[in-house]
Legacy VTK file of the C-alpha trace (Angstrom):
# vtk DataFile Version 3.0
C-alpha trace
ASCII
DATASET POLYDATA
POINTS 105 float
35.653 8.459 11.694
32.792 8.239 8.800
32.016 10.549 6.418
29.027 12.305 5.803
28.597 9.887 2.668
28.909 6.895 4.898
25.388 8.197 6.996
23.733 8.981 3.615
23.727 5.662 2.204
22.956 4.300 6.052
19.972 6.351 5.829
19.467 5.765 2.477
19.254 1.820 3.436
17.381 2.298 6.442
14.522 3.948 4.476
14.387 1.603 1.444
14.224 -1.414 4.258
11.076 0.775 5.361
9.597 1.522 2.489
9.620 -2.103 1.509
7.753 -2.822 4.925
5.465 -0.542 4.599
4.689 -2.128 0.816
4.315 -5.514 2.251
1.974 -4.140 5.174
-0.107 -2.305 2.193
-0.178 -5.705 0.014
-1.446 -7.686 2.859
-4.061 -4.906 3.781
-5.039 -5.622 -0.009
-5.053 -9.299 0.378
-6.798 -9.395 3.569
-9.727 -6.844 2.024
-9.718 -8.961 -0.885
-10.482 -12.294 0.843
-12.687 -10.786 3.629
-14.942 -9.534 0.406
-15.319 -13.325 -1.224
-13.336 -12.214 -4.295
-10.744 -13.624 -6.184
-7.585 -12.107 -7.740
-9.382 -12.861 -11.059
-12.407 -10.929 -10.086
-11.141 -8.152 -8.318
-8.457 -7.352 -11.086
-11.268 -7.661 -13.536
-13.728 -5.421 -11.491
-10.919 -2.435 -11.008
-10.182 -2.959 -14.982
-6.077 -3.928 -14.213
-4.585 -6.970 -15.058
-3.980 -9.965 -12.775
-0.473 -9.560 -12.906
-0.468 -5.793 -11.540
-3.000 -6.843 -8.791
-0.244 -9.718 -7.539
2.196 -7.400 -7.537
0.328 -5.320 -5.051
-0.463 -7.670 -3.134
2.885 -9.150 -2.857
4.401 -5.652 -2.350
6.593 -5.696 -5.456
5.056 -2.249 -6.193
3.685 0.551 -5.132
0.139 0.968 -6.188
-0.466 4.652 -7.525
-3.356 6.735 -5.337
-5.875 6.383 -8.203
-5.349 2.680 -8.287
-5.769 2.193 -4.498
-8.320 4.106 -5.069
-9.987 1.791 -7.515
-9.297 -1.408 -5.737
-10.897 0.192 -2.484
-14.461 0.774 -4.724
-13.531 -2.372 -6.417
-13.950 -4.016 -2.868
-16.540 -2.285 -1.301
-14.368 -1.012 1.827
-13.283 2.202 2.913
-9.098 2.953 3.090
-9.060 3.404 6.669
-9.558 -0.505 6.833
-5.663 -0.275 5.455
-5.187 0.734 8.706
-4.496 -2.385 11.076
-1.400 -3.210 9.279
-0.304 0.347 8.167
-0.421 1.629 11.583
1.763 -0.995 13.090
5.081 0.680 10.665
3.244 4.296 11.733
2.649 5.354 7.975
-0.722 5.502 6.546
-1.266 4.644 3.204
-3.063 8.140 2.172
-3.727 10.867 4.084
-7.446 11.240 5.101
-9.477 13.934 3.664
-10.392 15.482 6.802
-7.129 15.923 8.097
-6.286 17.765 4.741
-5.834 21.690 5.727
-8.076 23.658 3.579
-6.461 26.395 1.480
LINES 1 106
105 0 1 2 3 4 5 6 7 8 9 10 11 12 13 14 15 16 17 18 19 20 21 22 23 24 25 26 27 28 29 30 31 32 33 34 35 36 37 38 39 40 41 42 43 44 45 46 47 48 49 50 51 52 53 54 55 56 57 58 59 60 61 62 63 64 65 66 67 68 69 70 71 72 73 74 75 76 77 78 79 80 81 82 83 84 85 86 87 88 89 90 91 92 93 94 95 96 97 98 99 100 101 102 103 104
């Protein structure tokens, strides 16, 4: 019989494997954005004023990008963050919530 320990680190694994999936799905949404716009690494690191390196690392899902930098990169490229959607939607996460879903306090 398993202890209550044994669950919490199964559940503990089973949402680190899906928060990794959903930070690939975001990186590619990035990359695919990125290349649908004509621009470069280079030039879209440049144009959201964060270096190359943190850009890759988006992209590549090795980490999370903060809201305000998501939010940069999506000005940065010209595109709205529902069209993060395609590949966010297949793990059923979003990447932000949308402002018109927000309830109003």
């Amino acid at each position: 019989m398993g202890t209550g320990i044994d669950w919490l680190g199964d559940s503990l694994v089973a949402h680190r494997t899906k928060n990794r999936e959903a930070l690939r799905a975001l990186g590619s949404a990035i990359k695919r954005i990125r290349e649908g716009a004509g621009l470069t690494q280079s030039s879209l690191a440049s144009r959201a004023g964060m270096p190359v390196r943190t850009l890759v690392n988006y992209e590549q899902g090795h980490r999370e990008p903060p809201s305000l930098a998501l939010f940069t990169l999506v000005n940065a490229m010209g595109c709205k963050l529902s069209d993060f959607q395609p590949e966010c939607d297949s793990l059923g996460t979003k990447p932000v919530v949308e402002k018109s879903k927000r309830k109003k306090t």
